[in-house]
C-alpha positions in Angstrom: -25.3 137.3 66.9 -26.6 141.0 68.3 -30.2 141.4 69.2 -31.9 143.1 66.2 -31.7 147.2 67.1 -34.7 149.4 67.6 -37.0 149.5 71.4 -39.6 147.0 71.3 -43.2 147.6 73.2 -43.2 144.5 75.1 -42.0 145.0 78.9 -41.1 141.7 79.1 -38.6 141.9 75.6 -35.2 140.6 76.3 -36.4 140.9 80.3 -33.8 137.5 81.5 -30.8 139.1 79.1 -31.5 142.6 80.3 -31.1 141.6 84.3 -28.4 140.1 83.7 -26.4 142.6 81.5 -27.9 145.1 84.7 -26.2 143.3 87.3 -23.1 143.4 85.3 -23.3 147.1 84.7 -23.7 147.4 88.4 -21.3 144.9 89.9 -18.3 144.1 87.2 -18.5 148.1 85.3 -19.2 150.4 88.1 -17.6 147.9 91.4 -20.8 148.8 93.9 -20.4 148.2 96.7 -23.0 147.4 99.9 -23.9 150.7 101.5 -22.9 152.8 98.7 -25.5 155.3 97.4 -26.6 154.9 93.7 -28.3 157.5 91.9 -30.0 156.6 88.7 -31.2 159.2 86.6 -33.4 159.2 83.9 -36.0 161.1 81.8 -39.3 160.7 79.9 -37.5 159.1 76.7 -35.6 156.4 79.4 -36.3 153.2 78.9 -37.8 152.4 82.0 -37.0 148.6 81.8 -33.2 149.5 81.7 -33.7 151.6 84.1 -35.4 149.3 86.9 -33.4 146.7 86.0 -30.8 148.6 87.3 -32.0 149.7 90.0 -33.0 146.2 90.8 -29.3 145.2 90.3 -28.0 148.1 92.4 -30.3 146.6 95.7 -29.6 142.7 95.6 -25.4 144.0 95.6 -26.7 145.4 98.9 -26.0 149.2 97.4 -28.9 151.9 97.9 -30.4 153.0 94.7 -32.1 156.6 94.4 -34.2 156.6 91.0 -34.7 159.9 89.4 -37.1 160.6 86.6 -38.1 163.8 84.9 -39.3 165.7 82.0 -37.3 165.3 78.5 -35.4 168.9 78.4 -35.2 170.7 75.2 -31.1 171.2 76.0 -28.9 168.9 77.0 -25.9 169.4 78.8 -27.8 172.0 81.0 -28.0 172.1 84.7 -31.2 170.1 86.0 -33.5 171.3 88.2 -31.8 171.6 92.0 -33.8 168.3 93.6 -31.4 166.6 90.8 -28.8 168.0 90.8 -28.3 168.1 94.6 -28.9 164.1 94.4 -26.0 163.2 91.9 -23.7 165.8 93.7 -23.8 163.5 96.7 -24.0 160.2 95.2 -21.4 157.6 95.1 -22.0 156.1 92.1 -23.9 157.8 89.3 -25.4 156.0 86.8 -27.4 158.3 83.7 -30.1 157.3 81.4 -31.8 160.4 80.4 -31.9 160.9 76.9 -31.0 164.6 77.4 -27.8 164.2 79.3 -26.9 166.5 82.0 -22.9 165.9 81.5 -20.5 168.5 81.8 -22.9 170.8 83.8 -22.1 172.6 87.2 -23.8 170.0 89.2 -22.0 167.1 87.2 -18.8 168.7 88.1 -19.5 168.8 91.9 -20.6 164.8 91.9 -16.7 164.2 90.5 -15.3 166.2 93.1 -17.5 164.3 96.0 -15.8 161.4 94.4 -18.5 160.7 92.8 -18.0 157.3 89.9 -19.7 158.3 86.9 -21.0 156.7 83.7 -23.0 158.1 80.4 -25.4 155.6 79.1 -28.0 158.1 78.0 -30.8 156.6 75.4 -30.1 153.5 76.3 -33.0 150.8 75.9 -33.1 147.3 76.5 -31.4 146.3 73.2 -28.8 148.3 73.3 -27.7 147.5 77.3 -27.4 143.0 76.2 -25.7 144.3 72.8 -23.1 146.6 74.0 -23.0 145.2 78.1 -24.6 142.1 78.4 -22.8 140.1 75.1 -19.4 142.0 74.9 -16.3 140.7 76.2 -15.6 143.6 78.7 -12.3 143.4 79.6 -11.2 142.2 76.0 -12.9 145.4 74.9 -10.9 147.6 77.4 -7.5 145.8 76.6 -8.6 146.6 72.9 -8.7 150.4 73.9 -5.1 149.8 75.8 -3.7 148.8 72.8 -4.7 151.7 70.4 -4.2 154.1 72.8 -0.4 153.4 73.2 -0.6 153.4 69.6 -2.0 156.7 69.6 0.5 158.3 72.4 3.5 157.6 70.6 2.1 159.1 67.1 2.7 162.8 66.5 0.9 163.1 63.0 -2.5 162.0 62.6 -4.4 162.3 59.8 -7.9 161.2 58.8 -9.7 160.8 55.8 -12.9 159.3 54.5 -14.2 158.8 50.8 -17.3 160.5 52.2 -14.8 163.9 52.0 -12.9 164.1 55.2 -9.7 165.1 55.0 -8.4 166.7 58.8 -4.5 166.8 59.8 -3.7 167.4 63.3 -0.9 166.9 65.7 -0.4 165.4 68.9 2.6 167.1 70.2 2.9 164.4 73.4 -1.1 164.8 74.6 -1.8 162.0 76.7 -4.9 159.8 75.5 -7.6 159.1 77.7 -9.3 155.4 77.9 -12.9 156.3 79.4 -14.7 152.7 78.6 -12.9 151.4 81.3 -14.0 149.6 85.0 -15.0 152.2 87.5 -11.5 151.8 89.4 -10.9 155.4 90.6 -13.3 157.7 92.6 -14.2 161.6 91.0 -14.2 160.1 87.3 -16.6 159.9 84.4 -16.7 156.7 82.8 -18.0 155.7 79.4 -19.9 152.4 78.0 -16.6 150.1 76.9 -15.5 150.9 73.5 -14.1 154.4 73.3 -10.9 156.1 73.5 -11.1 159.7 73.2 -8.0 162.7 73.2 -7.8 166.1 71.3 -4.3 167.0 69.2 -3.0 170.4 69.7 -6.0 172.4 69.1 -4.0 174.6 66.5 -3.1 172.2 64.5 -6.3 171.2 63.4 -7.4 172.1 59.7 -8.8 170.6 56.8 -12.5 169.1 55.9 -14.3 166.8 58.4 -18.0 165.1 57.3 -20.3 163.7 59.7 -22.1 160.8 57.8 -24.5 158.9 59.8 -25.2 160.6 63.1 -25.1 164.0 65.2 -26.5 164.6 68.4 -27.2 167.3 69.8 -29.6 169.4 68.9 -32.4 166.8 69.9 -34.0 167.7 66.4 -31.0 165.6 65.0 -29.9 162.2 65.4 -29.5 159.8 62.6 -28.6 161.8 59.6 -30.4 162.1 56.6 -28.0 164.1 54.5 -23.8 164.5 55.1 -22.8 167.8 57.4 -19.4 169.0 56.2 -17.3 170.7 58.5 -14.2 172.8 57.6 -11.7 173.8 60.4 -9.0 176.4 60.5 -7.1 176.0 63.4 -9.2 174.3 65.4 -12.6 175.9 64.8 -15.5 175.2 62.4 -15.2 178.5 60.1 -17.8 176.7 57.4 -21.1 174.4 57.6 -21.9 173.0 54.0 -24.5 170.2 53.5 -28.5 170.0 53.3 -31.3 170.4 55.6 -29.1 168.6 58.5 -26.3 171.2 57.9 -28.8 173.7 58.1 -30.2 172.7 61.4 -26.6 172.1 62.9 -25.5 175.4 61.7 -29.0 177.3 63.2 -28.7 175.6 66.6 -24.8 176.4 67.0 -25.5 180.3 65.7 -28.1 180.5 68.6 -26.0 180.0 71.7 -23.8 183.3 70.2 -20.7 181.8 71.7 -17.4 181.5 69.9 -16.3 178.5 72.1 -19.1 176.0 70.5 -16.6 176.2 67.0 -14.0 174.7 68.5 -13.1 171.1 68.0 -13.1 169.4 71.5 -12.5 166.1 70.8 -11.5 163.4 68.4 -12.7 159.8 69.5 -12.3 156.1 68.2 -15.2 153.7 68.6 -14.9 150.2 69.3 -17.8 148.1 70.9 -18.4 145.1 69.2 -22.4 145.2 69.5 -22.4 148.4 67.7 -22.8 147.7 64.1 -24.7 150.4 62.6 -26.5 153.7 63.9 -29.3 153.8 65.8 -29.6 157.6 66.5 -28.7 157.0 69.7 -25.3 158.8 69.9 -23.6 157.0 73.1 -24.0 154.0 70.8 -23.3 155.4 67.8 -20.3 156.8 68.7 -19.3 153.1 69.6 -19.4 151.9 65.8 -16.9 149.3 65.6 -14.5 151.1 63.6 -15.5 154.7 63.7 -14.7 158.0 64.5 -17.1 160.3 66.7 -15.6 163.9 67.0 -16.9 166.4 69.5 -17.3 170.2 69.8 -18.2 172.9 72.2 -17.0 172.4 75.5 -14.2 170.5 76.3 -13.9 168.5 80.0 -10.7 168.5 81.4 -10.3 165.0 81.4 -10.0 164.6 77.6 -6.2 166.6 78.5 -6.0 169.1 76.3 -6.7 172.7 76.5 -9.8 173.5 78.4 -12.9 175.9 78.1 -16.5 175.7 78.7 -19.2 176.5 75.8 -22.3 176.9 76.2 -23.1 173.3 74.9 -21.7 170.3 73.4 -22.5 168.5 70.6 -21.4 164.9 69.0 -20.7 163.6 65.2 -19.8 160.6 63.7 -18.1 159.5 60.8 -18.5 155.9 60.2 -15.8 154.4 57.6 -12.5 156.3 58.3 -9.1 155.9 57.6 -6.4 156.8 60.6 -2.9 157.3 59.1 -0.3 157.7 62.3 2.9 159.7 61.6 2.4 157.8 58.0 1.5 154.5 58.6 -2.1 153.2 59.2 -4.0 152.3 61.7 -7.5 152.0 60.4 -8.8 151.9 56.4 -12.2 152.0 55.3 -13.5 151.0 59.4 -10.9 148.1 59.0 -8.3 148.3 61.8 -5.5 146.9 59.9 -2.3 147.4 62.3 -1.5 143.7 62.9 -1.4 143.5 66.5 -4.8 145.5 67.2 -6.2 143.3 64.2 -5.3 140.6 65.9 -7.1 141.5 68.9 -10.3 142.2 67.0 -9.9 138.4 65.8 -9.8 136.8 69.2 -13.2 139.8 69.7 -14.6 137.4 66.8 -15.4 140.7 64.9 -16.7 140.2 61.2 -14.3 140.4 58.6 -11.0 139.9 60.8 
């Protein structure tokens, strides 16, 4: 059974389950080594037990760990200040728990090409590293994400749809898949928390009606949703925002960068950890929802494959309950995987309802 979700005051909460699912973050996710330098960075809204526990884990592997803390920025994916972003440009392994994620930014881009192994964890608390760490089955996790994503690489037509309104047909056209919740096994690449695949279908081919249900992040004033943001595409790019006061903040905050490039669809993703059961607001584990779809847009890293561009920003959305029909034939309905073989997998997972 998963801890119950939600930061609790106590420093000494989960404190034993918390080291441990640390150590294995450092020594079974990320492979440090002794000698190697770790940079941990983190801002005001870190959890601070997380991120000590880390650090902690990081010095008795016999690695060096650099903790960075800072002020909560207003705008994520922005460069950091220089002291910052000179550390993580040099570091071996880079580990990130600010809450405003400095991802995809100039000085993110020069740690990969020091060789740097990366992972996103931002907003992560104490709960959330036992749930999604600490408790999971990692490598049964990662062979889960194997599975689907050869699943995924031989499809050409993919279509998804949710009874909340979604209803977006794309096509793959041979793009490769990439598995980022994997073990940090190659230098100059970002990782993910275990539990995601992500790839984007030939941007053109994108159209029809996507509706983010349960979370969006950024802008920061966002989070977990109050009200459904529905999305319609032409092409590839978001050429409507309908919805309530959500939509309205999504649709103010994208209108003030005045760049074309933040309407384009980046990125579908599947979500698969199995101590992600519901939203938290936190959008590195929301995206996770066993079963769910997170979609991203704005700028698009090269590693997702596709086409490339920068944007000014990126930003993340979820829908929780969808259906994935491949080239006619499903993968996923209603948040049930029901393809036999990955079904099958999520049994020996001992997820609910397989």
């Amino acid at each position: 059974m998963n801890y119950p979700i939600g930061i609790e005051m106590s420093k000494d909460y989960l404190s034993y389950e918390t080291a441990k699912a640390a150590y294995k973050l450092v020594k079974d996710v990320m492979l440090a080594k002794e000698g190697e330098n770790i940079v941990i960075t983190a801002d005001s809204s870190s959890d601070r037990r997380v991120v000590e526990a880390t650090a902690n884990a990081a010095y008795s592997v016999g690695a060096i760990p650099v903790v960075i803390y800072c002020p909560t920025s207003e705008n994520a994916y922005a460069e950091p200040v220089p002291p910052i972003g000179q550390a993580v440009s040099h570091a071996d392994v880079w580990i990130e728990f600010a809450y405003s994620s400095i991802m995809l930014c100039s000085s993110y881009q020069k740690a990969l090409d020091f060789g740097c192994r990366y992972i996103n964890l931002t907003g992560m608390d104490v709960t959330m590293m036992v749930n999604t760490i600490g408790k999971v089955d990692y490598k049964l996790v990662v062979e889960l994400g194997e599975l689907i994503k050869g699943k995924l690489e031989k499809a050409d037509e993919v279509i998804i749809r949710d009874k909340n309104g979604t209803d977006l047909k794309a096509y793959n056209r041979g793009r490769a898949i990439r598995h980022s919740g994997q073990i940090a096994t190659n230098k100059g690449y970002p990782y993910m928390l275990g539990g995601q695949i992500s790839w984007c279908p030939v941007e053109e081919t994108i159209n029809g009606t996507l509706v983010f249900d349960v979370a969006l992040f950024p802008p920061t004033e966002l989070g977990l949703l109050n009200s459904n943001i529905v999305l319609t595409f032409e092409n590839g790019r978001v050429v409507n925002i309908d919805g309530g006061k959500d939509a309205a903040v999504f649709r103010a905050w994208l209108e003030n960068f005045e760049d074309e490039n933040m309407y384009r669809l980046a990125h579908y993703s599947l979500g698969f950890n199995p101590g992600v059961t519901k939203a938290t607001g936190r959008i590195v584990e929301d995206e996770r929802i066993f079963g769910c779809m997170e979609f991203g847009i704005g700028s698009q890293g090269s590693q997702i494959k596709g086409a490339f561009w920068t944007a000014a920003s990126h930003t993340d959305g979820v829908v929780s309950k969808p259906s994935i029909i491949l080239d006619g034939k499903p993968l996923e309905i209603n948040g049930k995987y029901v393809d036999p073989e990955v079904a099958a997998l999520c049994k020996k997972l001992n997820i609910n309802g397989y």
